[in-house]
N, C-alpha and C positions, 0 to 999 in steps of 0.2 A: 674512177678518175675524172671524168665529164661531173662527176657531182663536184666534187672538191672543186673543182674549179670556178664552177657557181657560184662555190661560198667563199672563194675570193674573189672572187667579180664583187662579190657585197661587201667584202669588208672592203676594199677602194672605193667604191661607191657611197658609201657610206661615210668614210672617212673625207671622202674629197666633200659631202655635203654638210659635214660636221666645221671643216674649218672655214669654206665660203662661210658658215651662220656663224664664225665668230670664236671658234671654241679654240683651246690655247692647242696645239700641237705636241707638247710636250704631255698635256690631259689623254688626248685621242691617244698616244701613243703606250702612255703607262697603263690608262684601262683597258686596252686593247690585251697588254698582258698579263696583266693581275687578274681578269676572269679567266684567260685562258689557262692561266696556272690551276684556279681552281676549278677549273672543267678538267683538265688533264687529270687530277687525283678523283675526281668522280669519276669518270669513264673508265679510266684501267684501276679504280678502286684501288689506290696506293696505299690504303691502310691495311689490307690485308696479308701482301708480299711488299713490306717498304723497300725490299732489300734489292729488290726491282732496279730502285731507282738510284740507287748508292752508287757516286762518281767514281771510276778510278782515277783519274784528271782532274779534278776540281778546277786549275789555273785552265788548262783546254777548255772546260766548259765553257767559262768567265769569257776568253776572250773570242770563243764561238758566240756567245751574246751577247757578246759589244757587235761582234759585226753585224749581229741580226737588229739588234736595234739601229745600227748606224743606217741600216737597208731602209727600215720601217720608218726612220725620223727622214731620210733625205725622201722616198717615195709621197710622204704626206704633205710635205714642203713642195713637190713637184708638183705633186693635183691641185695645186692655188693657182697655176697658172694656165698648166698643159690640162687639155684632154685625157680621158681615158685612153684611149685608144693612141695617143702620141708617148704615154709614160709607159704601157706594156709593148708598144714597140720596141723601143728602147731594151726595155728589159730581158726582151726576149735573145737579146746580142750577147745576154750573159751564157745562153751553153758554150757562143764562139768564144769568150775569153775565155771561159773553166776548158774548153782543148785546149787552148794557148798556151795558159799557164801550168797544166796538169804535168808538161813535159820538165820542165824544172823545177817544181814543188813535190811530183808524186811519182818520175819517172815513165811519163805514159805519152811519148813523144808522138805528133800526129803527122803525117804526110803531106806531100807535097798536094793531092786533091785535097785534104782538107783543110790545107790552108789556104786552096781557092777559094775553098765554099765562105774561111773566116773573114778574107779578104773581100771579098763579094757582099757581104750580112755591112761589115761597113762599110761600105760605099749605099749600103740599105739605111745605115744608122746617119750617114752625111746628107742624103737625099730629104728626109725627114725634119732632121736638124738645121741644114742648111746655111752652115757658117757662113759670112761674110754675105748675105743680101738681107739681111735684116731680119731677119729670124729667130739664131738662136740666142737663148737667153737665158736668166740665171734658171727659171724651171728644167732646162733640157741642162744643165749643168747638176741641179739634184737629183734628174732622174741616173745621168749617167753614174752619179755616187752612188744611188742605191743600188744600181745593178751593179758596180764593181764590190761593192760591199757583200752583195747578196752572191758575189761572184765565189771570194774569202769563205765565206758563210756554208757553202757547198763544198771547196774544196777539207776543209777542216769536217765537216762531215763523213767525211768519204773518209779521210784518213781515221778517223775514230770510232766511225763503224768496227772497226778489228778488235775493239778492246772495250768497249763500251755497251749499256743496255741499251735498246733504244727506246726503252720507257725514260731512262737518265737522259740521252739527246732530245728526249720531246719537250720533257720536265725544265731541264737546263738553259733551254734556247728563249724558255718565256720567261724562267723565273732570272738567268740573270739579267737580264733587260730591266727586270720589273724592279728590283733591287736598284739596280745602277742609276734610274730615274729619279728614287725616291729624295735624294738632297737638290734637286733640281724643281720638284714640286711647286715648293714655296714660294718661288718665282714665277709662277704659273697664274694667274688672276681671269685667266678668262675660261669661269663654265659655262657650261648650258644654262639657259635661259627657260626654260620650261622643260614639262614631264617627258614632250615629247621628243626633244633632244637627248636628256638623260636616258629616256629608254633605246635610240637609236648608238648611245654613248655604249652603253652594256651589253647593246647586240653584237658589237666589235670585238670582244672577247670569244661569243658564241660562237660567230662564225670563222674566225683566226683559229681558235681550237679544234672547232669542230672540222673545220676545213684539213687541219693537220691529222687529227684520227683518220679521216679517209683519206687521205694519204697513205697514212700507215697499214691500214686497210684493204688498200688498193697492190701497196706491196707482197703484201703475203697471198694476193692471189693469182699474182704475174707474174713478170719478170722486167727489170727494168727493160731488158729493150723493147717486149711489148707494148709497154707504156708509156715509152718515150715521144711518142707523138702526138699524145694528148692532150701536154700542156698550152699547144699550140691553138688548140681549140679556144681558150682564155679571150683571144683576141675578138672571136665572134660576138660573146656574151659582153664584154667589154664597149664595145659599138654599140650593141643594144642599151646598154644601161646607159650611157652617153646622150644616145639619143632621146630616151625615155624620162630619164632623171633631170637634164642640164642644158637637153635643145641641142645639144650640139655633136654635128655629126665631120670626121675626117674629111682635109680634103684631099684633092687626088694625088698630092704630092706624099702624105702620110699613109697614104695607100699603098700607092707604089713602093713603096720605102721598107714597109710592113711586109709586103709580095716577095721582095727577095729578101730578106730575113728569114720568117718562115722557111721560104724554099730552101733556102742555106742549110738553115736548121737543121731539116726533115734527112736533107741529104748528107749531114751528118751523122743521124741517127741511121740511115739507109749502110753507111760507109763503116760505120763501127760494128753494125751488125754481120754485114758480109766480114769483115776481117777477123771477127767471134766463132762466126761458122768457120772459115778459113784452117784458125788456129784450133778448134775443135777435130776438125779431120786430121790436119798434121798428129794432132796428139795420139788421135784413132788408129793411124796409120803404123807412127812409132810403137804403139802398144802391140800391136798384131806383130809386129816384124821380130821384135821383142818374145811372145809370147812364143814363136816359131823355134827360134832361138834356144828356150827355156825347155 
């Protein structure tokens, strides 16, 4: 899980250094998923079991990839202006919406603590942002689109986990983005400029894909709630490449900002877990009283 996150620290890093030299956005984006489509069929070798990969949803796929793309096009548009570490702030506001909205899209209503903690993560997402003293700006308005989009993007995940491969969600979440771009191309006039752009252009698939196999990876050998704290780690590696890559490092207002987010965060993954255990023992308990019964 720490590695995966690495190799999204690169592909934003990457991508924010792709469109500062010039390169069209609409480019970064499509290549970004058109290797990753074909890293996907080499990794899980989709020519062996295609059957793998075969939709029950097709339209569910489609518009699970629009929102993936709408995340990946408003995030690249945000790194032209924002910092690393100001657009994963941001982002990371997105587990407090997916509780928010999980209660009337998925039936999974959240409590009165965790709507502190959501309430709280925003006033982390205002402190950062900073309306009204001159601050925010259209960047911190694409970041907030990619997060709500990436927001969509997870809940339609979740729901399609039940019926779906998840060689078909890996497959589906690049290929229809990659499709969807293609009439959009043409309008596209600005590539790389030499080898070594194009080759940093192609690593973007590598590490989008390969980022997403360990994911998938990381899944099968945990559990999400173990693993639910790890995304958080992003924000470190994120600082470093910032500072390393672009000179530029947070200041203490994006800090602080980030500080209760995170906290927010954690303390919702802390809150869902105890009420997992919670509801695990009620059920333990029912069973035994049950089994006495019998």
């Amino acid at each position: 899980m720490l590695t995966t996150y690495v190799f999204f620290t690169f592909l934003d890093t990457s991508s924010k250094y792709l469109v500062l030299a010039g390169v069209s956005v609409l480019i970064v984006a499509w290549v970004r998923f058109a290797v990753h489509v074909v890293l996907v069929g080499a990794l899980l070798r989709g020519w062996r079991e295609p059957v793998r990969f075969r939709p029950v949803n097709l339209p569910a796929h489609v518009i699970r990839g629009a929102f993936l793309f709408g995340s990946t096009m408003f995030n690249v548009l945000a790194l032209r202006s924002l910092q690393l570490a100001e657009t994963t702030s941001i982002y990371f506001f997105g587990p407090m919406v997916i509780t928010a909205l999980a209660g009337p899209l998925l039936g999974e209503w959240a409590g009165w603590r965790r709507w502190l903690a959501i309430l709280a993560a925003f006033a982390g997402v205002l402190i950062i942002t900073r309306p009204g003293v001159g601050v925010f700006g259209v960047g911190h308005l694409f970041a907030l689109g990619s997060m709500l989009s990436n927001c969509f993007y997870v809940i339609m995940t979740r729901r399609m986990s039940a019926t779906e491969t998840s060689e078909s969600l890996i497959l589906f979440s690049a290929l229809a983005p990659a499709v969807l771009l293609l009439p959009m191309l043409p309008f596209s006039f600005s590539l790389p400029h030499d080898g070594w752009h194009w080759f940093i252009l192609l690593m973007l698939g590598v590490f989008g894909g390969v980022g997403h196999w360990l994911l998938v990876q990381a899944y099968r050998l945990a559990t999400t709630t173990a693993l639910a704290p790890y995304p958080y780690s992003q924000m470190v590696w994120m600082i470093i490449s910032g500072w390393l890559v672009f000179k530029q490092f947070p200041d203490r207002w994006t800090l602080v900002g980030a500080a209760i987010i995170v906290a927010s965060g954690l303390y919702i993954v802390h809150r869902e877990h105890r009420l997992r255990l919670r509801s695990r023992a009620a059920s333990d308990v029912e069973a035994e009283a049950l089994a006495k019964k019998l």
